[in-house]
ROLOPA-669893 format. One record per residue (C-alpha): y, z, x. Coordinates in steps of 0.05 Angstrom, whole numbers, padded with zeros to 5 digits, always signed. Example, Ala and Ser with C-alpha at 12.3 -4.5 7.8 and 13.67 -1.06 7.14 Angstrom:
BEGIN
-00090+00156+00246 -00021+00143+00273 
# end
This chain:
BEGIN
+00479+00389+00243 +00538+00330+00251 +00574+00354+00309 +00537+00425+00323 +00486+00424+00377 +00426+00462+00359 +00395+00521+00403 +00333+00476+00407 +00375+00423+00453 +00362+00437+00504 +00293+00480+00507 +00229+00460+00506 +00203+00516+00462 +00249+00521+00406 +00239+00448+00404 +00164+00452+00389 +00180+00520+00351 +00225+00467+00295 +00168+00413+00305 +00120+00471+00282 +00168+00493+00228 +00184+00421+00197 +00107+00411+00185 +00103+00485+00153 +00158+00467+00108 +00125+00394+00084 +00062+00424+00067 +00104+00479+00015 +00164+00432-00014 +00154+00359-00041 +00220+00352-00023 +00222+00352+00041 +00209+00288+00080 +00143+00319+00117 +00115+00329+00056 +00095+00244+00055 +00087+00224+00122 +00047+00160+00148 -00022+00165+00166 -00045+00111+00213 -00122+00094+00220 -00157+00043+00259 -00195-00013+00227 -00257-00049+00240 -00219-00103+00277 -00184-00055+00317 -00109-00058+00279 -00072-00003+00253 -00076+00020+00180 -00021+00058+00150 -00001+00105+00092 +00034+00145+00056 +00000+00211+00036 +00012+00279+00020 +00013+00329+00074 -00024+00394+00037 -00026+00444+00087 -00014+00462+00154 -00042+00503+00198 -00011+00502+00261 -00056+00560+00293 -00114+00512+00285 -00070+00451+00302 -00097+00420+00229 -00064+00386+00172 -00094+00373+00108 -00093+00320+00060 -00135+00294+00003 -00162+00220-00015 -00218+00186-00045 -00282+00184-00013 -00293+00113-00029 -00238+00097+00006 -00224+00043+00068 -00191+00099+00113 -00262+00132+00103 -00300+00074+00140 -00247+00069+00194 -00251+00136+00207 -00329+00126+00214 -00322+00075+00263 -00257+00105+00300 -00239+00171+00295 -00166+00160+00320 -00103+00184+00275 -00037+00187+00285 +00013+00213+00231 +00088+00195+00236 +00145+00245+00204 +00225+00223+00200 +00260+00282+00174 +00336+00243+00160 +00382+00303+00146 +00350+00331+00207 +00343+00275+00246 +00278+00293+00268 +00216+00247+00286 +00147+00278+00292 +00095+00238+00322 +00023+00271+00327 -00039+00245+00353 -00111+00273+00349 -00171+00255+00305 -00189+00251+00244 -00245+00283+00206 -00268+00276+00133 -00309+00329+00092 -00333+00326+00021 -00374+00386+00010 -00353+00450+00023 -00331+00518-00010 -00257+00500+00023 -00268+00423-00009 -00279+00466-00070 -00225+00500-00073 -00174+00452-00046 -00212+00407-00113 -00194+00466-00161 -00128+00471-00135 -00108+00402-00155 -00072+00399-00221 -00107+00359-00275 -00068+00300-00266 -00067+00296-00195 -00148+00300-00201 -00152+00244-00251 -00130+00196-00192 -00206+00199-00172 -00238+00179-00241 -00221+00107-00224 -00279+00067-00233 -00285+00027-00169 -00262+00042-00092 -00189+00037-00079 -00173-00024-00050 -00224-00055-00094 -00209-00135-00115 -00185-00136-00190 -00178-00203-00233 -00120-00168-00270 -00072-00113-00259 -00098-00045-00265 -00088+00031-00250 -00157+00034-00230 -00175+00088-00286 -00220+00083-00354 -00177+00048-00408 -00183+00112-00451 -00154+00169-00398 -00089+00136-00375 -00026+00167-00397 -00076+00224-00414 -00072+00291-00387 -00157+00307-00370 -00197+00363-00393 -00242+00401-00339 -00302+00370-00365 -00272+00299-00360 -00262+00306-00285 -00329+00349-00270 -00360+00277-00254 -00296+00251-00216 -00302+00309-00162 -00358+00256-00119 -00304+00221-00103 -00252+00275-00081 -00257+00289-00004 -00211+00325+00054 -00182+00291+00111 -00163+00332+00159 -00123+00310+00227 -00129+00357+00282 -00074+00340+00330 -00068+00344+00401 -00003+00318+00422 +00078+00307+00388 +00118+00274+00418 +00184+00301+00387 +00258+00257+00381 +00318+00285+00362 +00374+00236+00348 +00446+00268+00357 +00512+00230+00372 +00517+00268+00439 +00463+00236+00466 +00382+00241+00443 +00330+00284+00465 +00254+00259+00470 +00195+00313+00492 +00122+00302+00493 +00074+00365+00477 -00005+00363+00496 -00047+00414+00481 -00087+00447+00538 -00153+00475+00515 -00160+00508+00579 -00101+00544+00577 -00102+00557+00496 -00033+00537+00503 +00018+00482+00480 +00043+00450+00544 +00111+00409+00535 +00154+00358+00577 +00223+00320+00568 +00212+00244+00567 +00267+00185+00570 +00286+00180+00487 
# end
């Protein structure tokens, strides 16, 4: 886009049309940069928590993403105790930032948990055989995993017992603000989303 100004520019819309389209594209190619954005929680003492996951799907109807991580986990807590989330995208060749806002909801048990569970491939599922919760204190280095399944592709039966820990986080979003970064001069809008109206409603801010 180095010297071309896109039909987005200067409208509202299109803008949150590419915002909708970026996040539609990150949950189908790993190699796009909204396919790992940052996923910031709130802790017990009130700070922000950050990391990088993988977005899994987007459904932009619903105003939902999806993405997978260990029940046992610390972002599981926080999200007990806050349910705030905020989830940051920089897309470089596009120079596109995404921020969304909403909350965040986790759900273990489900057909959809299910299926999201089977979907996995073998080796993604294996993550959750680890022994203890991530984030866990360790007197040596360590993967986490039994001694006897790393650098081992698992068997169905090996990760039947793993599935307990496997749960679905899922952000439902409510605002973006949207930046676009262009030599010609930026361009910053902020959507919220109006229950009332069942609509999207946008405005330009100050980049």
């Amino acid at each position: 886009m180095s010297g071309e100004i896109p039909a987005f520019y200067d409208d509202l819309m299109l803008s949150l049309a590419e915002a909708r389209a970026l996040l539609l594209r990150g949950a189908q190619d790993r190699h796009c940069a909204a396919h790992t954005p940052v996923v910031a929680t709130v802790d017990a003492g009130g700070m922000p928590s950050q990391r990088v996951m993988i977005l899994r799907e987007c459904d932009w109807e619903a105003r939902r993403l999806r993405f997978h991580t260990d029940s046992r986990g610390d972002k599981v807590g926080q999200l007990a105790g806050s349910n705030k989330i905020s989830v940051l995208i920089y897309d470089e060749p596009a120079k596109l930032q995404l921020r969304l806002t909403g909350h965040g909801q986790i759900e273990t048990d489900s057909p959809a948990i299910d299926a999201a569970w089977r979907e996995s491939t073998l080796f993604a599922r294996r993550c959750y055989m680890a022994e203890n919760a991530p984030g866990g204190i360790s007197d040596a280095p360590t993967s986490g995993l039994p001694e006897w399944i790393e650098g081992i592709k698992p068997t169905e039966d090996q990760l039947a017992p793993a599935r307990d820990n496997f749960a679905v986080l899922y952000v439902i979003f409510d605002r973006v603000d949207w930046l676009y970064l262009a030599n010609r001069g930026h361009r910053r809008a902020m959507f919220r989303w109006n229950d009332a109206a069942g609509a999207w409603q946008g405005q330009w801010l100050v980049p």
